[in-house]
C-alpha positions in Angstrom: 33.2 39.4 27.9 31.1 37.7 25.4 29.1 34.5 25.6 28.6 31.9 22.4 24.7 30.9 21.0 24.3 27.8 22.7 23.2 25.2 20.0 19.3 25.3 18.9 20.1 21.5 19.4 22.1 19.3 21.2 22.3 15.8 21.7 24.6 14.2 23.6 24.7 10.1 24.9 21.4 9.6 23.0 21.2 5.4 24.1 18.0 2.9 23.8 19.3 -0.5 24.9 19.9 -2.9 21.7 18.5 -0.1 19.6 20.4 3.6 20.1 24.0 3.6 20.9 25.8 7.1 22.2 24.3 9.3 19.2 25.4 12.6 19.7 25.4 15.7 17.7 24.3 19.4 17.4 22.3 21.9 15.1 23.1 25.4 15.2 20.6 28.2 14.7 19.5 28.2 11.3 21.8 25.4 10.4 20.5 22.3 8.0 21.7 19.3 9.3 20.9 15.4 7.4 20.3 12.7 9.0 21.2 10.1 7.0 21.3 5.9 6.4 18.8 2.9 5.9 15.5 1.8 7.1 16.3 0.1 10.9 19.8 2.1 11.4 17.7 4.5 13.8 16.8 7.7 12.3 13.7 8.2 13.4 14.0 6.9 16.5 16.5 9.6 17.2 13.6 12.4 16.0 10.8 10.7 18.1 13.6 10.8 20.7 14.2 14.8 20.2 10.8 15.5 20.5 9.9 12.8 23.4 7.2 10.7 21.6 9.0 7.9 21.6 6.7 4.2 22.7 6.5 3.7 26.9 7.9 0.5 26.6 11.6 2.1 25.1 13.9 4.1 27.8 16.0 6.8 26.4 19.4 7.8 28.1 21.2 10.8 27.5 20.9 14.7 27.3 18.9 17.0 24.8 19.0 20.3 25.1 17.1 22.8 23.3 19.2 26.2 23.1 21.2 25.0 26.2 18.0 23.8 28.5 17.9 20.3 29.0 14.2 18.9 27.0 11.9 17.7 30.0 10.9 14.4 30.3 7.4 14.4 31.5 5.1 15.0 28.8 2.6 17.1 30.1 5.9 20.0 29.8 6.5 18.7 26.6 3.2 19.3 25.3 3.8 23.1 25.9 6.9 22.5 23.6 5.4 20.7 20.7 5.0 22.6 18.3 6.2 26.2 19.9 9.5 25.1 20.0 10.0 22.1 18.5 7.8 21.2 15.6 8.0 17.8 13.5 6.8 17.0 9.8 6.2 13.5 9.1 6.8 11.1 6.6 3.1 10.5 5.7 0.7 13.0 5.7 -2.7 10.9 4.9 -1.7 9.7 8.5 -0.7 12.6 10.7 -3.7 14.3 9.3 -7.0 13.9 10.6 -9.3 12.7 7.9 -12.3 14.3 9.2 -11.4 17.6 10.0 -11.1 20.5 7.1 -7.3 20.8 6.2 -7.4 25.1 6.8 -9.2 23.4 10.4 -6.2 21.7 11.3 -3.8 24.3 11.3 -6.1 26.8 13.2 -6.2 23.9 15.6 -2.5 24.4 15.9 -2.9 27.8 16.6 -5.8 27.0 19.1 -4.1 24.7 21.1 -1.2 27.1 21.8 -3.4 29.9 22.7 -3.9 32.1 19.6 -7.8 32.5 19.3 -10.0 34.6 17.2 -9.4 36.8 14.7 -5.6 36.9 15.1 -5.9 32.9 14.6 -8.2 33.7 11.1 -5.0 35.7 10.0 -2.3 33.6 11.1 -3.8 30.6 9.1 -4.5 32.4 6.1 -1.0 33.7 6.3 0.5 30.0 7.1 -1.6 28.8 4.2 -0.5 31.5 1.9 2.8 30.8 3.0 3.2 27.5 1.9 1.4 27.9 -1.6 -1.9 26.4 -1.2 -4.4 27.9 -3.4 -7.3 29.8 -1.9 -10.4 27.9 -3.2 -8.8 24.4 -1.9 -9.2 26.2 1.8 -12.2 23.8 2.7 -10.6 20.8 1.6 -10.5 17.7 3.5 -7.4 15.8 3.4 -8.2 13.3 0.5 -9.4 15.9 -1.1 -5.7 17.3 -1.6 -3.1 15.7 -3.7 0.1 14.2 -1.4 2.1 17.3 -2.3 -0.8 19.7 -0.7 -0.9 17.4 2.0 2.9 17.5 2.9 1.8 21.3 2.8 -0.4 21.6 5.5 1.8 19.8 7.7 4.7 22.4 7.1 2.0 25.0 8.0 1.2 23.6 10.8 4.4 22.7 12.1 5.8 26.2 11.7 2.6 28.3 13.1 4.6 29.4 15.8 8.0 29.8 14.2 9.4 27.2 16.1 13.3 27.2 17.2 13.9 23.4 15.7 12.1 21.4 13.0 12.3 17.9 12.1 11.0 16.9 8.8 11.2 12.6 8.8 11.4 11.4 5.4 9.2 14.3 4.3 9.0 13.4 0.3 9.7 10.3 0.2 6.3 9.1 -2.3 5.9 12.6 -3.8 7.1 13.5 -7.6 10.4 14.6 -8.0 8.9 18.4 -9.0 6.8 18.1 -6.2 9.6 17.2 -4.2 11.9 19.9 -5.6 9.0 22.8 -4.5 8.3 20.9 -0.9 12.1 20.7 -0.1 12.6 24.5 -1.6 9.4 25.7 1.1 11.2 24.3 3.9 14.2 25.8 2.8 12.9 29.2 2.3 10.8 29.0 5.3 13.2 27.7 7.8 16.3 30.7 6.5 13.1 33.3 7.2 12.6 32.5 10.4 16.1 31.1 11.2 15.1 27.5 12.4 17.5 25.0 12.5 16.6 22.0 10.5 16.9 18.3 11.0 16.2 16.5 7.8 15.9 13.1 7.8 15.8 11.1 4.5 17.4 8.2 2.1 18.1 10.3 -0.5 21.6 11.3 -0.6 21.1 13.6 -3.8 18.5 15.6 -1.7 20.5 15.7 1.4 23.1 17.1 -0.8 21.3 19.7 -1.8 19.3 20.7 1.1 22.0 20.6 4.2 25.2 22.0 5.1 25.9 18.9 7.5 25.5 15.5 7.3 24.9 12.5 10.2 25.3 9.1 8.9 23.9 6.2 11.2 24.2 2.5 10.8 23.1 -0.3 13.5 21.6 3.1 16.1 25.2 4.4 15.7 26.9 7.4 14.2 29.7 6.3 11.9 30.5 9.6 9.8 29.3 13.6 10.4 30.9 16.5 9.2 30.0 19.1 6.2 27.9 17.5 3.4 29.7 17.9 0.5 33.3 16.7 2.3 31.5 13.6 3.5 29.6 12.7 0.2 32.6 13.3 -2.1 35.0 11.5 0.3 33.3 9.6 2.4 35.5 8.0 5.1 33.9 5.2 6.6 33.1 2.1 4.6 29.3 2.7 5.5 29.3 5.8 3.8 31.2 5.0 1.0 28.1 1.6 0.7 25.5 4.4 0.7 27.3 6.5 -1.8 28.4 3.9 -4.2 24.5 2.1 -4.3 23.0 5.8 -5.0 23.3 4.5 -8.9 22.9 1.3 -9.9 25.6 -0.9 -11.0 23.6 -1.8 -14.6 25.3 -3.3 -17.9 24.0 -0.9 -21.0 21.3 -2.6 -22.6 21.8 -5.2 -25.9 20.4 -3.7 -29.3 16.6 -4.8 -29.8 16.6 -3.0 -33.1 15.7 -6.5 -34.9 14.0 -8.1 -32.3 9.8 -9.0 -32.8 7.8 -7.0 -31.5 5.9 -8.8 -28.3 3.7 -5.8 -27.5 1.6 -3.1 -29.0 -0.7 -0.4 -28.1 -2.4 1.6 -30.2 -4.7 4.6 -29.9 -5.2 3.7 -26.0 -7.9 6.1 -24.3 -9.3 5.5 -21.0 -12.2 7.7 -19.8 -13.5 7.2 -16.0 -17.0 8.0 -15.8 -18.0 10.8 -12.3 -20.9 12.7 -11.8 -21.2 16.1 -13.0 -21.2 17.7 -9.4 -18.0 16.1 -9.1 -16.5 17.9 -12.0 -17.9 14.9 -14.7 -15.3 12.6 -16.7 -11.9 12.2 -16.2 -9.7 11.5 -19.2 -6.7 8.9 -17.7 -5.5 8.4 -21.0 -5.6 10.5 -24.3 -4.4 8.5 -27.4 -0.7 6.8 -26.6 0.9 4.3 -28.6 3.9 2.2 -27.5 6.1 -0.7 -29.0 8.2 -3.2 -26.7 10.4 -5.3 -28.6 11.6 -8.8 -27.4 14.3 -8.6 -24.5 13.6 -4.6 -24.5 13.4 -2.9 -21.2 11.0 0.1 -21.4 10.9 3.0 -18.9 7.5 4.9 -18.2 7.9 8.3 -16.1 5.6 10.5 -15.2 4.4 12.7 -12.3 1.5 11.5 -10.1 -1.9 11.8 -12.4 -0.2 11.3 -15.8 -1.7 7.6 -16.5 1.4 5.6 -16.0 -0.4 2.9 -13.9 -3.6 3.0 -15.7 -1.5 2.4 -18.7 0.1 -0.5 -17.2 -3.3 -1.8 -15.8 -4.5 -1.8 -19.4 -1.4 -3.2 -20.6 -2.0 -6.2 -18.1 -5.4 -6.7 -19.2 -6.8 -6.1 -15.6 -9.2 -2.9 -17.6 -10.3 -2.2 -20.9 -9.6 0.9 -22.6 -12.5 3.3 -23.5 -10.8 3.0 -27.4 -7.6 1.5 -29.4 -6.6 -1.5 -28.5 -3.9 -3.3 -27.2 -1.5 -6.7 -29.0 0.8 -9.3 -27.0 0.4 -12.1 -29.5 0.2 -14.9 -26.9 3.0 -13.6 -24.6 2.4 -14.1 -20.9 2.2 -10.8 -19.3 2.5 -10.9 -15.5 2.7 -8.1 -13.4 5.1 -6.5 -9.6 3.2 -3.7 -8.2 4.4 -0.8 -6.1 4.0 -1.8 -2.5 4.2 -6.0 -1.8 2.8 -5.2 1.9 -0.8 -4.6 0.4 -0.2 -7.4 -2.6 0.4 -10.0 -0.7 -1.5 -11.7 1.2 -0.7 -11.5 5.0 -2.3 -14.7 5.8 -0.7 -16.6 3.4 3.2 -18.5 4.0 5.3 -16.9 0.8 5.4 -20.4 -0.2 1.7 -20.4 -0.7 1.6 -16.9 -2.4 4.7 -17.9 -5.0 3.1 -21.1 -5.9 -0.1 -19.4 -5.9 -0.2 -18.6 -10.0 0.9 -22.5 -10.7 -2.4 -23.6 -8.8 -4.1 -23.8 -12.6 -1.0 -26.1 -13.9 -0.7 -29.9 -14.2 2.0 -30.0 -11.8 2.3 -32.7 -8.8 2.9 -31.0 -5.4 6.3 -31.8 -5.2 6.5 -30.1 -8.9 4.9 -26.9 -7.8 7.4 -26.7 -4.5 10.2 -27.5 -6.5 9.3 -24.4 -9.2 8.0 -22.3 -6.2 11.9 -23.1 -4.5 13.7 -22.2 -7.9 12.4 -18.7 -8.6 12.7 -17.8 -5.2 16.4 -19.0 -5.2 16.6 -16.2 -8.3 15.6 -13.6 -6.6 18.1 -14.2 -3.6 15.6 -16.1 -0.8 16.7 -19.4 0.6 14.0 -22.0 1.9 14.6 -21.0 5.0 11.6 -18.4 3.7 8.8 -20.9 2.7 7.3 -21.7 6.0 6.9 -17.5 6.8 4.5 -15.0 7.0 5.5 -11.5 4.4 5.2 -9.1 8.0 8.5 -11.3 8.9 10.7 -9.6 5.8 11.9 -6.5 5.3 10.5 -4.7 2.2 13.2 -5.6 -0.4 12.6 -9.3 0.8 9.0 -8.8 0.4 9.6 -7.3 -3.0 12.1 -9.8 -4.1 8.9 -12.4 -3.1 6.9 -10.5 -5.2 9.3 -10.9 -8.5 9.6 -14.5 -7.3 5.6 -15.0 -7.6 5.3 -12.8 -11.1 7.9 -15.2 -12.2 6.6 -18.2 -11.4 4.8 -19.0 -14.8 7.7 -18.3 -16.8 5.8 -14.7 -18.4 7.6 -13.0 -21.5 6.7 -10.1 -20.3 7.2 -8.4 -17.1 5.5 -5.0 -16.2 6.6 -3.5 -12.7 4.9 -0.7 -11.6 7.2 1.7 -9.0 8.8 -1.3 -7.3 11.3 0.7 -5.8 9.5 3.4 -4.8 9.4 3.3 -1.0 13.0 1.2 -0.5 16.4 2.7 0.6 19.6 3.7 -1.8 21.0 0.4 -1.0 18.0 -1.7 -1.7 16.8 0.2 -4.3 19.8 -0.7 -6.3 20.2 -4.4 -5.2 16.5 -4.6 -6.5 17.4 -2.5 -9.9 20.3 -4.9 -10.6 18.0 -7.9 -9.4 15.4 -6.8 -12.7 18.2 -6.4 -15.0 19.9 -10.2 -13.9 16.5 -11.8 -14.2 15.6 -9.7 -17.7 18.9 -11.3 -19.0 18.8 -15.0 -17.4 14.9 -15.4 -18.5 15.0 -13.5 -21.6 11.9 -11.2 -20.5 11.0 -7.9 -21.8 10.3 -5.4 -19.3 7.7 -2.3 -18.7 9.3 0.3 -15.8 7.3 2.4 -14.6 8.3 4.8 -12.5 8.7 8.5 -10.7 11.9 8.4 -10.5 14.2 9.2 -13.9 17.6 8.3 -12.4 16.7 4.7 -12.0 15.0 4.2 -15.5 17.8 6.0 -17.1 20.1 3.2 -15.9 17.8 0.3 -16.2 15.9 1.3 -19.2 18.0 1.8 -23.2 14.0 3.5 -23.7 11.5 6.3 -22.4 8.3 7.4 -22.4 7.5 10.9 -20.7 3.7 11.3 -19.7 1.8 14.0 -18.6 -1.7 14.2 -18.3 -2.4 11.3 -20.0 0.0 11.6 -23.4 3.7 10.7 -23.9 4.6 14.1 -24.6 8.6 12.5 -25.1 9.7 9.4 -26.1 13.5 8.1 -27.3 16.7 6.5 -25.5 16.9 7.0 -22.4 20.5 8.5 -22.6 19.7 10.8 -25.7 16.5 12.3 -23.7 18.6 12.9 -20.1 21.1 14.9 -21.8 19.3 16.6 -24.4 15.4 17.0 -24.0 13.1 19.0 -26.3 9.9 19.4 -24.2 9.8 22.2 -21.3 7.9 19.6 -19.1 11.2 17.2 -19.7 13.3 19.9 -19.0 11.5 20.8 -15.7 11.4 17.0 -14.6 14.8 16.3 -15.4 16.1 19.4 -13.8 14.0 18.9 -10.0 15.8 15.1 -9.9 18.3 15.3 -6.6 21.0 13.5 -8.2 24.5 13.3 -6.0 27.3 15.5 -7.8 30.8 14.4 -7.6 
């Protein structure tokens, strides 16, 4: 008589009143399994759940069971779990690292606290470290001394030091470069089929799911709505929530008009930025090294790049707010105004949104009731009824916030817009209601827009032109189209390739 593998995990009746509703589901041994839908729908709730670290004040009902032994509750049993058995990598590392501890310290504290001591602990690290392709002479590196990407690696190191059964990664590359995402999603991979540790992956990105699990969990409202193998449920997705997520993960956008013949409303020319640093810090850094641009009137321009190849100092030097080390840069009298990446830290918490749109029309000769009336209008264009004015930006979600922040670069009526990775952070569904947001507002105010971004599937829709940068030079540059299908650079190549995008 034989007896089946119990799942590696199994949730069953998983329930936090008015937040978790009867989430069940199981991950085999060795089996990938994404978790899957928008910010609030309960995701990582239902990791923080798994691995008990869920807030005193929230109640979990239901049974988990870790290869068919109910998880216990009391934490002080847990602890002996964490990170044995069950092991979790979070969404940001700069935050689950501890800033003033050595990186290679942190994961022999891992080992430490587990019991593994000594010289065995020495090896194990090195190994781990090895393991998860971190070079040898960044050993004594301090968090901020390593780049996101590193980061994100020492966390993997650390959560599989002792080869753990599960392991939950929670929105593990959500700010990282789409190569760097490509090689952090690949480790896990690799490292997970080694050791034969079921995975739950939680993330946004359907096009990564896709090609990372063999079963998908869709939740909306702390419910599940659709599971079953990923492709089946991506290619014909069954429930109306699904078939949302799918259908936002491109953007509805019209093909740009022809700007062939239009003026020119911006120039660069020759820009070089240098940032002075001492020599025992490895002297000068070059940002930017001699790039030229044109943006024609009613043009949309796309800037892509991985972290480090001067898209945003570009942009800050297109926005006047730094000088370039040489060339120079032309807008002719055009009013340049300017959305940046994350409206949490640009706008002012203190401040009602009414106060921070009307903010830029302080300068005007406008009467109060002018300013409120303007302030009213271009927030009404971006989709936010006066029911906002009177609030605070911690009471929106963060497309609301972002749609405030167009509203307030709107506000004096620039010609030119420059937004610099305003999507970055949002879900599929957002994401695009944002991406179509720019193109309406590029066609109803005539502006001519700078995109910068990581991310090539989005500018390929919004933008009819792109500039590739690395290290500091466009190294491609044409329609957007033309360059997707056919680039001629091996850096191209190797972007364009690592981008998750969903087949079928």
């Amino acid at each position: 008589m034989t007896t089946s593998t119990p799942p590696t995990l199994s949730v069953s009746g998983l329930s936090i009143p008015g937040i978790l509703d009867d989430v069940s589901f199981d991950i085999g041994p060795g089996e990938r399994v994404g978790l899957i839908g928008e910010s609030g729908s309960g995701k990582s709730l239902t990791a923080l759940s798994v691995t008990r670290l869920l807030p005193e004040n929230l109640d979990a009902r239901g049974t988990i069971r870790l290869a068919g032994e109910e998880l216990p509750r009391s934490d002080a049993a847990m602890q002996k779990l964490r990170g044995t058995r069950v092991a979790m990598v979070f969404q940001e590392p700069m935050t689950a690292l501890d800033p003033l501890m050595k990186a290679s310290d942190q994961i022999l504290e891992a080992l430490h606290v587990h019991g593994v001591h000594g010289a065995e602990a020495s090896r194990r690290a090195r190994s781990l470290w090895e393991d998860v392709g971190l070079r040898e002479d960044r050993w004594h590196a301090y968090p901020h001394q390593l780049s996101g990407g590193q980061r994100q690696r020492v966390l993997i190191a650390m959560a599989l030091a002792h080869d753990p059964d599960l392991l939950i990664c929670d929105e593990p590359t959500t700010a990282l470069d789409v190569t760097v995402q490509k090689h952090i999603v690949d480790l896990i991979l690799t490292l997970v089929e080694r050791k034969g540790t079921g995975l739950l992956f939680i993330t946004h990105d359907l096009g990564l799911v896709q090609r990372t699990c063999e079963k998908v969990v869709v939740m909306q409202r702390g419910r599940i709505v659709e599971t079953g193998p990923t492709e089946t449920v991506l290619r014909d997705p069954q429930h109306e929530y699904t078939r949302s997520l799918v259908a936002h993960s491109q953007p509805r956008i019209s093909p740009p008009r022809s700007t062939e013949d239009a003026p020119v409303v911006l120039r660069a020319e020759g820009l070089r930025k240098v940032h002075p640093r001492p020599a025992r810090r490895g002297g000068p850094v070059t940002a930017l090294d001699g790039v030229d641009l044109e943006l024609r009137r009613g043009a949309r321009l796309g800037i892509v790049g991985e972290s480090g190849s001067g898209k945003s100092s570009l942009l800050r030097l297109l926005a006047g707010l730094d000088t370039p080390t040489e060339g120079r840069v032309e807008s002719e009298g055009q009013r340049i105004h300017m959305v940046f990446q994350d409206p949490m830290s640009s706008l002012d918490p203190r401040m009602r949104v009414e106060s921070i749109v009307g903010e830029p029309l302080r300068g005007q000769r406008l009467s109060r009731a002018e300013r409120r009336e303007r302030v009213r209008e271009v927030l009404h264009a971006v989709g936010i009824g006066d029911d906002a004015l009177r609030r605070f930006p911690h009471e929106f979600s963060g497309g609301q916030r972002q749609r405030i922040s167009i509203a307030r670069a709107l506000a004096l009526q620039p010609d030119i817009l420059l937004a610099d990775e305003p999507v970055s952070a949002l879900d599929v569904t957002v994401r695009s209601t944002i991406i179509e947001l720019l193109e309406k507002l590029c066609e109803d105010f005539d502006l001519s827009l700078v995109f910068v971004s990581h991310d090539l599937t989005v500018t390929r829709y919004l933008c009819e032109e792109m500039l590739i940068m690395r290290q500091g030079r466009v190294i491609e540059r044409g329609p957007s189209e033309e360059l997707m299908r056919h680039p001629s650079s091996d850096y191209a190549r190797e972007l364009i390739a690592a981008v998750p995008t969903l087949r079928g």
